[in-house]
N, C-alpha and C positions, 0 to 999 in steps of 0.2 A: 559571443560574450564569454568571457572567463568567468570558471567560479572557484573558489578554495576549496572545498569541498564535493565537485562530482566532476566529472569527466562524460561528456554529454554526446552520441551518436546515433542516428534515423538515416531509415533506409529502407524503404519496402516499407514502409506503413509504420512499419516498429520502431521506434526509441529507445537507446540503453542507457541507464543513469548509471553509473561506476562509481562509488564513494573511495578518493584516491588520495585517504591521509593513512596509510598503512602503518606509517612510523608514531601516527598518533592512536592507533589502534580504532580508527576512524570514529574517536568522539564527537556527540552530536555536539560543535561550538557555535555560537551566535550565530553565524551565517548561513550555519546548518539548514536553520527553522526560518530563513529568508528565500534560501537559492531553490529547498525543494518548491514551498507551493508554483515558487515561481514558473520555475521549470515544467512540471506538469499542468498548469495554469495556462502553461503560454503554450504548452501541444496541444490543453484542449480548447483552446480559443481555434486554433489553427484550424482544426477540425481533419487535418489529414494522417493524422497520427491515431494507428487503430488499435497498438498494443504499445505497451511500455513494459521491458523489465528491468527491474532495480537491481545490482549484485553490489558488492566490494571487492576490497585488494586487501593483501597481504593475511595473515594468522586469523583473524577473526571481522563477523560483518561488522560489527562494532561493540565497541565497549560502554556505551551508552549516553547519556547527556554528561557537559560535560559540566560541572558546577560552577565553574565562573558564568554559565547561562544566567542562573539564580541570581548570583551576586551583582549583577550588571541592573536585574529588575530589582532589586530594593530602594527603597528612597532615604532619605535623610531621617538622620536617627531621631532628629526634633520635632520630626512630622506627625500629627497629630494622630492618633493608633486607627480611628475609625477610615480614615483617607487611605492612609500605610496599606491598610490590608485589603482595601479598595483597590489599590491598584496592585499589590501580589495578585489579585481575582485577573483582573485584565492579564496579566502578566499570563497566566495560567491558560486563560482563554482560548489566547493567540499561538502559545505551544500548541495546541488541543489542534487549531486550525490548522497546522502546518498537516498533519496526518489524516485530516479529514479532506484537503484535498485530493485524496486520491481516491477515497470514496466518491466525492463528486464528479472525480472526472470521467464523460462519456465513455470511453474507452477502458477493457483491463488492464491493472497492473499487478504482474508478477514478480513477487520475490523469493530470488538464490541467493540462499544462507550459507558461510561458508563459516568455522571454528564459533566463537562466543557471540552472541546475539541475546546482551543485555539489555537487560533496565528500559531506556530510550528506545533501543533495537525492537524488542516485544512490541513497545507500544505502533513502531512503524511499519511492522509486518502485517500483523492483526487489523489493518488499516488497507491493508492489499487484498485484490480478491484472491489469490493461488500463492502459495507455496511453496519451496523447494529446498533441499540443504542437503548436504556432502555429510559423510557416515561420521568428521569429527564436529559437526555441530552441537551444539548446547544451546540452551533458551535456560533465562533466566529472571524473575521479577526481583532485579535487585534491590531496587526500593526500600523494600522492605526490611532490609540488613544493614541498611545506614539511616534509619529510624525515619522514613518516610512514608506515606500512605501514594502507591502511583496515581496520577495525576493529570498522563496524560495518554487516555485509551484506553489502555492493556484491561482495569476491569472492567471495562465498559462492553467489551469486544469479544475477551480472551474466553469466557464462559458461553457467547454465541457460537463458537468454533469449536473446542473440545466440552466433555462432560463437565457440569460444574463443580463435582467433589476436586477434579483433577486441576482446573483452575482454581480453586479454594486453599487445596495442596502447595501450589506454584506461588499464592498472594501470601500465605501463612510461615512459608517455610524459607523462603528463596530460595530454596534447594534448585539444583541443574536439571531440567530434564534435556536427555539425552537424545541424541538422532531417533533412534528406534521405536524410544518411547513416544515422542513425538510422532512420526508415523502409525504408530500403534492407535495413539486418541482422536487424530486427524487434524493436528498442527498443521502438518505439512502433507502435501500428495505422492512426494518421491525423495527417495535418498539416494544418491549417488556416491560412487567409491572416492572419486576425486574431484576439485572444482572446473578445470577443463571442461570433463563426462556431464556434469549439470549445467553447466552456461551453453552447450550443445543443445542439450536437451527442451532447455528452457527457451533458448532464441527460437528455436523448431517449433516449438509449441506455437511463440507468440508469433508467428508468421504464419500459422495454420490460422489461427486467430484474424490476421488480419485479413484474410481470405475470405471471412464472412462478412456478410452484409455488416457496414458497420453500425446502422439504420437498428436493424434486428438485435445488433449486440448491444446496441446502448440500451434497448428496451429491454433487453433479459439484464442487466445489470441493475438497472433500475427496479425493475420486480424483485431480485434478489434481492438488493437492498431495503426495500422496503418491505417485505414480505417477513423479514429476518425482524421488526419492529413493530409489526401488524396482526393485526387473525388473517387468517387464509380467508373469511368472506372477504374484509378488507384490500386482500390482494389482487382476489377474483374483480371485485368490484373496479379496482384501477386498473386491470389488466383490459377489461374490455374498455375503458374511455382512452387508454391508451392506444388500443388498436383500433377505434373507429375512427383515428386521424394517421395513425402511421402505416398501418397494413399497405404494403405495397404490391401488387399484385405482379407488376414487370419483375420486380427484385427474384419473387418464386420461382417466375417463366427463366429466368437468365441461371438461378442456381440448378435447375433442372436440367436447362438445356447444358451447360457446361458440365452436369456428370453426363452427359450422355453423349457426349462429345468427348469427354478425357482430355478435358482443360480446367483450368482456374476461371473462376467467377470472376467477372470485371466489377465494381457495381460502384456507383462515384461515391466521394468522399465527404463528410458529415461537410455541409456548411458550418463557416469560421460563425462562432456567436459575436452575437451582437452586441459592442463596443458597451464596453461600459457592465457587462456582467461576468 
């Protein structure tokens, strides 16, 4: 299937989503906040897709939403205000959903950041478990500079990942924070000198990635996610009722045996979920 907006490729396990409107400074447009859940939706229904990473093309990852989004969700100017604003909510919602697919899905998703990684951008990063970006990166909560409170994510997210003065800083200012700096608070894990050196780096990753049980890594993803929203008894407590049904004792035997061997783990792939979720 074609999409306007990604450029879609798996292989070994991994998935790479390529955001391919370079000449539109790859604005999140209506189809944007259709094609990703889809997309990642429909690897992790598959169940054989164990790494996904997201990058772009051309000068910047993106320039953020792109405002005719907004003006598409409005209704008729005679609609009565209590309704109106009713459905801005819905409207809002379902932005919200597009990036929270990727929190639910089984499998990691990493994002290579490459020049400006605005507004929208924040919010769809922040939304990925790992990080990455090239030394001319920038992050940005633009929102805030065209008289907006963000709306979808970024404060939701962006203070779980760095120190909250620092996100406070980013919500308050819209000022750019920079490669370095970013690295510095723990945005992101790695900067690279050029986009090439990081989509190397990052493919490598998520192929090492796929190498693990995928079993095990949906279950450390899950803890992490939920841990990140919970107390540590809270996490303890679902860690053990998750592992007294997932713990697979072959999975251990076959990781062990393959270091001791100096091969690759074999270990089959998450079954496809069940139709309808």
């Amino acid at each position: 299937m074609g999409y306007r907006c990604f450029e879609v490729e798996e292989a070994g396990g991994v998935a790479h989503l390529r955001m391919c409107r370079p000449e539109e400074l790859n604005t999140l447009v209506e189809e944007f906040w259709s094609e990703l859940p889809e997309i990642v939706e429909g690897f992790d229904a598959q169940g054989n897709v164990r790494a996904v990473v997201v990058s772009s093309t051309g000068r910047h990852f993106t320039a953020g939403l792109d405002l005719g989004v907004l003006a598409s969700g409005t209704v008729d100017r005679d609609a009565e205000i209590g309704r109106a604003r009713a459905n801005l909510r819905m409207l809002t919602l379902a932005l919200q959903e597009t990036f929270s697919s990727l929190e639910r899905a089984r499998m990691p998703v990493l994002a290579a950041v490459q020049g400006g990684c605005v507004g929208g951008g924040l919010d769809f990063i922040t939304a990925c478990d790992m990080r990455y970006c090239t030394a001319d990166a920038f992050f940005c909560v633009q929102e805030i500079n065209i008289g907006i409170t963000a709306d979808v994510g970024t404060l939701q997210r962006l203070p779980k990942i760095i120190p909250e003065g620092i996100a406070r800083e980013m919500a308050y200012t819209g000022r750019r924070l920079s490669a370095q700096r970013a690295l510095e608070v723990g945005l992101v894990n790695a900067v690279y000198d050029d986009h090439e050196a990081m989509l190397t780096d990052v493919l490598a990753m998520a192929r090492e990635i796929a190498e693990r049980s995928p079993l095990a890594m949906w279950g450390s993803k899950e803890m992490l996610n939920y841990v990140r929203d919970h107390s540590v008894a809270d996490g303890l407590n679902l860690i053990a009722t998750w592992q007294s049904g997932m713990f697979q004792p072959g999975e251990v035997m076959e990781a062990m045996s393959a270091k001791q061997e100096k091969r690759a783990p074999s270990f089959p792939d998450l079954l496809p979920k069940p139709k309808g979720l």
